[in-house]
C-alpha atoms as one frame of an Amber mdcrd trajectory, in Angstrom:
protein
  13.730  -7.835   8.215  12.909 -11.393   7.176  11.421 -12.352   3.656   8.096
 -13.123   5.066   7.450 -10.279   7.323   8.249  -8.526   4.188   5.754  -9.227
   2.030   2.955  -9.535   4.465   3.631  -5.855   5.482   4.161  -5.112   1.946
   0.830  -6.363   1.405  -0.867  -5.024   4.190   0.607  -1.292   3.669  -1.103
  -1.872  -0.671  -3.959  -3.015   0.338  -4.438   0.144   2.989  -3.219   2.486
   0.021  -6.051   1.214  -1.888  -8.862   1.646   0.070  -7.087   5.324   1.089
  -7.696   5.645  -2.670 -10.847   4.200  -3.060 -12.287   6.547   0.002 -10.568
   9.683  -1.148 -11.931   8.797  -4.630 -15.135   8.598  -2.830 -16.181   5.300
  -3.475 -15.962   4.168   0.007 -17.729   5.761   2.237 -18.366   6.290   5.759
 -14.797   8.150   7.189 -13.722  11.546   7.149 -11.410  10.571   4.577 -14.104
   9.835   2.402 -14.423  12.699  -0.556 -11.078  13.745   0.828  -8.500  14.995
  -2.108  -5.778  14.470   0.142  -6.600  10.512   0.427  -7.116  10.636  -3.486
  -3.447  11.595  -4.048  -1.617  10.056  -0.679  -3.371   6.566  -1.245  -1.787
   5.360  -4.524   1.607   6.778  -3.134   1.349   4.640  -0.400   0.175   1.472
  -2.074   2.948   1.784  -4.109   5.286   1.510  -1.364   3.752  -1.468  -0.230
   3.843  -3.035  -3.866   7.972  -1.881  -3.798   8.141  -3.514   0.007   6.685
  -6.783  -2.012   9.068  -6.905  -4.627  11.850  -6.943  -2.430  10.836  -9.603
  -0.168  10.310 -11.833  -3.404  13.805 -10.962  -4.674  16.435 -13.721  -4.783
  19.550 -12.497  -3.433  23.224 -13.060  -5.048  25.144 -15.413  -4.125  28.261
 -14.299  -3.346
């Protein structure tokens, strides 16, 4: 996978683990995930994924 593509799926996927927080957590409302323990616990797992899919695209590799 390119650099680019990356980081703007790296970006997407923390950006959709915060708001699964934030409507597990119950501050967002309106869904059936809102309230939802489940979401609570699942959304910062998956933001962090996105924030390790991030990192990668930024790294330089080695030059061989």
């Amino acid at each position: 996978m390119s650099k680019p593509v990356l980081i703007i799926v790296g970006v997407v996927v923390a950006l959709l683990g915060l708001l699964f927080t934030l409507q597990g957590l119950g501050v967002v409302g309106g869904s059936a995930m809102s309230g939802s323990t489940l979401w609570a616990v699942l959304g910062p797992i998956i933001a962090i994924v996105g924030i390790v899919l991030v990192v990668l695209g930024l790294r330089k590799r080695p030059t061989p």
